[in-house]
N, C-alpha and C positions, 0 to 999 in steps of 0.2 A: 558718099553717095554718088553714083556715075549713072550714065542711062545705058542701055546696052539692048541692042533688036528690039527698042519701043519699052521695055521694063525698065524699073529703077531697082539698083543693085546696093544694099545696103550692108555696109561691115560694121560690128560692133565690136567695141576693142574692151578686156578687162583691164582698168585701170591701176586697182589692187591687186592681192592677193587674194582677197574673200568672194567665192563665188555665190551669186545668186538668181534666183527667176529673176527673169525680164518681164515687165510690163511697156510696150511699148505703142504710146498712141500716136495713130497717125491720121493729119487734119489734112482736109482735101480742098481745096480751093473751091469748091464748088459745095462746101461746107458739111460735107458727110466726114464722119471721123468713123476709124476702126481700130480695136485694139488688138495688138499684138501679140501672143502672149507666148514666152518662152522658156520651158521647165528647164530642170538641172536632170541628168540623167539620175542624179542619188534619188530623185524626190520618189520615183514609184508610182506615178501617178499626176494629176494635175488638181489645181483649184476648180472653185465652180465658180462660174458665169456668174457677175456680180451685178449687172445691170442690163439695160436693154441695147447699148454699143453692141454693134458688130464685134465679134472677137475671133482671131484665127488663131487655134494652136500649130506653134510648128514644131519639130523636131529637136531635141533635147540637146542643149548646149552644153556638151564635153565638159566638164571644170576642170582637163588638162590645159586647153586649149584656151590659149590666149585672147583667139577672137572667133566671131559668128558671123558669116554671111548669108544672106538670105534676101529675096526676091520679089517686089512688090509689082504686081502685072498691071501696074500703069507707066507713063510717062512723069519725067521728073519737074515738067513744069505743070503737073496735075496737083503738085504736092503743095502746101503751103508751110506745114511744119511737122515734125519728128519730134516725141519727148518720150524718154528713158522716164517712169516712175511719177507717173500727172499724179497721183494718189499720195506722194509722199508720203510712205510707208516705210518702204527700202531705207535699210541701217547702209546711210549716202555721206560722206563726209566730202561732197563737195558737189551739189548741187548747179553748178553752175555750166557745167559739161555736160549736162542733160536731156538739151533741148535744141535742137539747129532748126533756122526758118531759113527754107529753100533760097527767100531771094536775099538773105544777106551771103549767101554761099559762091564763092568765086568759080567762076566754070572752070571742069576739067579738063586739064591739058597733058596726055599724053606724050610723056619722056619718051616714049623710045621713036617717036617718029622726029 
C-alpha cells in the first residue's frame, strides 16, 4: 500500500495456486467501512449485496495473474485497516496474512531514488 497524487494504491498478491473472489473490507479512521469486492473473471457474473456496508465492485481479477492492483481515492493515513475475507468464508489456509493496520505499516521508501 503506497500513496500516489493523494489516492492509496493497493496490490494484492496470490499467495497459492487456488484462485478466488476477493472480499475486501476497508475501515476508515473516521469509522465508515466499505467492502470491496473482487470477482474472478470465470465467475460470469457477481454475488449479491449481503448487507447494508458500502460495497464496490471492481474489475475481475485475471486468475493468470499473480497480482491485482487497484485504487482507493483516499489518502493512506485516512485508512485504519485492510482485511482480505472479515466473513471467514474463503477455503484460507492461513489467516493470518489477511489483514494489515495502516499504523503498524513502515513507511514507503522508494529504491530507486
Amino acid at each position: 500500500m503506497v500513496e500516489k497524487d493523494g489516492n492509496t494504491v493497493v496490490e494484492l498478491q496470490r499467495v497459492e495456486e487456488f484462485p478466488m473472489p476477493i472480499d475486501l473490507l476497508v475501515k476508515y479512521k473516521d469509522g465508515i467501512e466499505e467492502l470491496i469486492y473482487i470477482p474472478l473473471n470465470e465467475m460470469m457474473g457477481s454475488k449479491p449485496k449481503e448487507n447494508s456496508t458500502t460495497r464496490t465492485e471492481l474489475t475481475p481479477w485475471p486468475w493468470v495473474n499473480p497480482t491485482y492492483t487497484f485504487i482507493l481515492q483516499t489518502k493512506v493515513d485516512k485508512i485504519e485497516s485492510i482485511e482480505i475475507d472479515p466473513s471467514l468464508r474463503m477455503a484460507d489456509i492461513n489467516r493470518k496474512n489477511n489483514k494489515v493496520t495502516v499504523a503498524e505499516l513502515s513507511p514507503y521508501k522508494d529504491s530507486t531514488k
